[in-house]
Backbone as CSV, one residue per row, in Angstrom:
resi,resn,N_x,N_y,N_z,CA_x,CA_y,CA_z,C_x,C_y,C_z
1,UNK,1.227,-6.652,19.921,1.450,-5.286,19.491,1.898,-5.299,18.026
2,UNK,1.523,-4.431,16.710,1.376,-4.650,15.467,2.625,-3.962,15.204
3,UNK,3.206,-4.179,14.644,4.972,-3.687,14.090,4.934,-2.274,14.067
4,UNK,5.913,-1.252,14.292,5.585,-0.016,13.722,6.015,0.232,12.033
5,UNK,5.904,1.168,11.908,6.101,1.434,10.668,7.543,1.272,9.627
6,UNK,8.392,1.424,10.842,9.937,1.637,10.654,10.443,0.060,10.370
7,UNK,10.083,-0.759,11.350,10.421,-2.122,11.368,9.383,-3.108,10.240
8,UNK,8.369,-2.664,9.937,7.749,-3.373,8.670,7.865,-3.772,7.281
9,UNK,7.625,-4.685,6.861,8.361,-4.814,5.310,7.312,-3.838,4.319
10,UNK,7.950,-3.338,3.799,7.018,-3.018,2.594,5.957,-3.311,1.653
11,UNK,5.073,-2.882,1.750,3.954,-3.546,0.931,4.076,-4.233,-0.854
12,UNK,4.026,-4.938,-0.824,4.241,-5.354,-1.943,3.108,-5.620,-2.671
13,UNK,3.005,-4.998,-4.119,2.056,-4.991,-5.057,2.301,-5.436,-6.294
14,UNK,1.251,-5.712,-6.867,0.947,-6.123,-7.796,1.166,-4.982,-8.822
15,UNK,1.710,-5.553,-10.292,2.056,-4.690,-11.276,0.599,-4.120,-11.732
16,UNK,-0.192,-4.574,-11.573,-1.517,-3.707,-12.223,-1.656,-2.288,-11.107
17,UNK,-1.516,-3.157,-9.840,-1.732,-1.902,-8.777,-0.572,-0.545,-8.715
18,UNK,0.641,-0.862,-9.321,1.411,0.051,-9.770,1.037,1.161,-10.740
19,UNK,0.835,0.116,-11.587,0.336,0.540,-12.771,-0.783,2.043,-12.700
20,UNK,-1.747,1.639,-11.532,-3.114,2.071,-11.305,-2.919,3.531,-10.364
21,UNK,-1.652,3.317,-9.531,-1.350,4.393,-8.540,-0.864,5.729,-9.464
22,UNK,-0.091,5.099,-10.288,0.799,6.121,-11.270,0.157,6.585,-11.994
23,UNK,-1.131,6.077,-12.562,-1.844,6.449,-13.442,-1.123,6.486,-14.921
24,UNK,-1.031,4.955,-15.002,-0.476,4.506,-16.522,-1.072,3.288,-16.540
25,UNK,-0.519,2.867,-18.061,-1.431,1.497,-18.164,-0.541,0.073,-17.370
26,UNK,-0.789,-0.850,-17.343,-0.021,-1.983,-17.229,1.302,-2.374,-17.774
27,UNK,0.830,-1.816,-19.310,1.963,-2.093,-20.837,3.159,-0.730,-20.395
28,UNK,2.478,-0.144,-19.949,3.643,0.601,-19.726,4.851,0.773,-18.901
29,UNK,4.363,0.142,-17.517,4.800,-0.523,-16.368,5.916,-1.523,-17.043
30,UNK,5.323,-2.498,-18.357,6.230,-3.640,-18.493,7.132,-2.846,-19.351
31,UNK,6.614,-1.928,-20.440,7.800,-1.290,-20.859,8.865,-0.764,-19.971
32,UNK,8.615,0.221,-19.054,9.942,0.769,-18.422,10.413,-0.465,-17.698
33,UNK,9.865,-1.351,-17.680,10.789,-2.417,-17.076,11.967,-3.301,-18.029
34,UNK,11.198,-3.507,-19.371,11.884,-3.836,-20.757,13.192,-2.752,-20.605
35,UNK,13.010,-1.734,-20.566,13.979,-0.486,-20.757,14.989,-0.655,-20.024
36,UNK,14.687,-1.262,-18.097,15.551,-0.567,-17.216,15.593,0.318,-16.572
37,UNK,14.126,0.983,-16.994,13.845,1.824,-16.045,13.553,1.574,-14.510
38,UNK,13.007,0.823,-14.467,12.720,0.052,-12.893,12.872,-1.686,-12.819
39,UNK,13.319,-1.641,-12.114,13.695,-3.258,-11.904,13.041,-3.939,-10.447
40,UNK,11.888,-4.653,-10.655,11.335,-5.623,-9.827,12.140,-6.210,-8.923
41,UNK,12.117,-6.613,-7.606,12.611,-7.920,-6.908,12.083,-9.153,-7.558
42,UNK,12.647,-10.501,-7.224,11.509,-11.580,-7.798,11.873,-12.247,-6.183
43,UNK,10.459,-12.805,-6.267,10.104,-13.612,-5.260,11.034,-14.899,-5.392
44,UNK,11.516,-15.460,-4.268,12.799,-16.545,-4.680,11.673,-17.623,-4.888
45,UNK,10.532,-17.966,-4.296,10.130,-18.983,-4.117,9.237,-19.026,-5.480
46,UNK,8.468,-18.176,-5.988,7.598,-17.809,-6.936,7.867,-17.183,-8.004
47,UNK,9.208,-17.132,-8.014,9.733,-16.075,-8.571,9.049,-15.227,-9.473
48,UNK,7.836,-14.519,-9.237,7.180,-13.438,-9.337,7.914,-12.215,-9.080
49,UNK,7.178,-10.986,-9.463,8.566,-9.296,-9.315,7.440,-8.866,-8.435
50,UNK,8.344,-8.427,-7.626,7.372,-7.483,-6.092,7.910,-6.349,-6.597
51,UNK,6.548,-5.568,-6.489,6.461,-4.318,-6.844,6.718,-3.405,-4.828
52,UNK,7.070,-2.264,-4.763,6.499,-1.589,-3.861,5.872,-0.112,-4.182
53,UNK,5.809,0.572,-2.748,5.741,2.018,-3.623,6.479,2.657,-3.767
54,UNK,7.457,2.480,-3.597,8.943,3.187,-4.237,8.735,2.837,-5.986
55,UNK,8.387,1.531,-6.602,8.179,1.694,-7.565,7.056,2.629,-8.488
56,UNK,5.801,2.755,-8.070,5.267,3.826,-8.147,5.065,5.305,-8.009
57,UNK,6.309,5.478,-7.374,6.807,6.843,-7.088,7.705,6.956,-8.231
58,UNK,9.056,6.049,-8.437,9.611,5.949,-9.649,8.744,6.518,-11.041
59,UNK,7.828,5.198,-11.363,6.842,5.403,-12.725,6.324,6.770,-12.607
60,UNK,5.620,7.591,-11.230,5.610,9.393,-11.934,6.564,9.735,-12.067
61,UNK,7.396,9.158,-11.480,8.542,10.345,-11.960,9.292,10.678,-13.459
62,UNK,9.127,9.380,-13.688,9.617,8.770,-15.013,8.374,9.600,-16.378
63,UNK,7.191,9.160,-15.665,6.312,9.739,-16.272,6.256,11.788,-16.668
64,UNK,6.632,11.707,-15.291,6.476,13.500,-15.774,7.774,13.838,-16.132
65,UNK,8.573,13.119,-15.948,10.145,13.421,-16.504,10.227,13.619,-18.225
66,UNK,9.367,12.597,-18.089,9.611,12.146,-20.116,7.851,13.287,-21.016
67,UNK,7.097,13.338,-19.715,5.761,14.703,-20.415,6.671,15.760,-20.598
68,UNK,7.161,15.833,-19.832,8.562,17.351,-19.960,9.483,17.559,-20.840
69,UNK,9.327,16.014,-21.785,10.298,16.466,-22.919,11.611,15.050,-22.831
70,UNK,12.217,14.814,-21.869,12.493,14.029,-21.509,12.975,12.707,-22.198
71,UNK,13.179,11.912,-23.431,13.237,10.758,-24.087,13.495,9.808,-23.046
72,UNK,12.678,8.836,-22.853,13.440,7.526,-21.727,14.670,7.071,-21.943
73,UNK,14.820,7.301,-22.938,16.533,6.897,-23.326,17.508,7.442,-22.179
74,UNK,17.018,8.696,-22.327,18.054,9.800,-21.832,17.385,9.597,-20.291
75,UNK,16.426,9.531,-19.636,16.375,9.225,-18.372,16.979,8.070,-17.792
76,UNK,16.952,6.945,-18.796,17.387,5.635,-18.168,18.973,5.400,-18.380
77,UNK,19.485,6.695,-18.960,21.014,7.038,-19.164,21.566,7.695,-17.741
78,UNK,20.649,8.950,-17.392,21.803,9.806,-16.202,21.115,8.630,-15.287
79,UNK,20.245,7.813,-14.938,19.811,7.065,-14.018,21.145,6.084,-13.858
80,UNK,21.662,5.512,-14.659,22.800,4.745,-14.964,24.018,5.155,-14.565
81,UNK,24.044,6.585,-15.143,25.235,6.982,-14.114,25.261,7.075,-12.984
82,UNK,23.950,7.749,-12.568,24.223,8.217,-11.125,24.458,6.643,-10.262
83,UNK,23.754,5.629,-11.211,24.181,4.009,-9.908,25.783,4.238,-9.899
84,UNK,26.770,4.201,-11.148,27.604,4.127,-11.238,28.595,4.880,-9.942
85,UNK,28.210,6.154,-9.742,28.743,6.990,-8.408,28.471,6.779,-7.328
């Protein structure tokens, strides 16, 4: 019997496939990551960054946050606080 949905790990993707869902480039993906905007897991063994789709939900958001006017500065600022609380 195949796992349900609840008990399954998350799909993990590839930064291009992030990249591709959000509809941005690759470079941009590595930028908000340069920034702090989103932060990868790394694989312990490969230590490669697992993407999921929580990260691609992030990047629109980030994306239409900052079309709106938005500076990433200032997103990757109240983002900071709010970890802080």
């Amino acid at each position: 019997m195949p796992p349900s949905a609840s008990t399954s790990r998350p799909e993990r993707l590839r930064i291009s496939t992030v990249a591709e869902r959000a509809g941005v480039s690759r470079q941009t993906v590595e930028y908000y990551i340069l920034l702090g905007l989103i932060t990868p897991a790394r694989d312990p063994r490969t230590r490669r960054r697992i993407f999921t789709e929580d990260h691609v939900r992030r990047v629109v958001l980030i994306r239409q946050l900052n079309q709106s006017g938005y500076p990433l500065r200032e997103i990757r600022e109240i983002w900071l606080r709010d970890k802080e609380t």
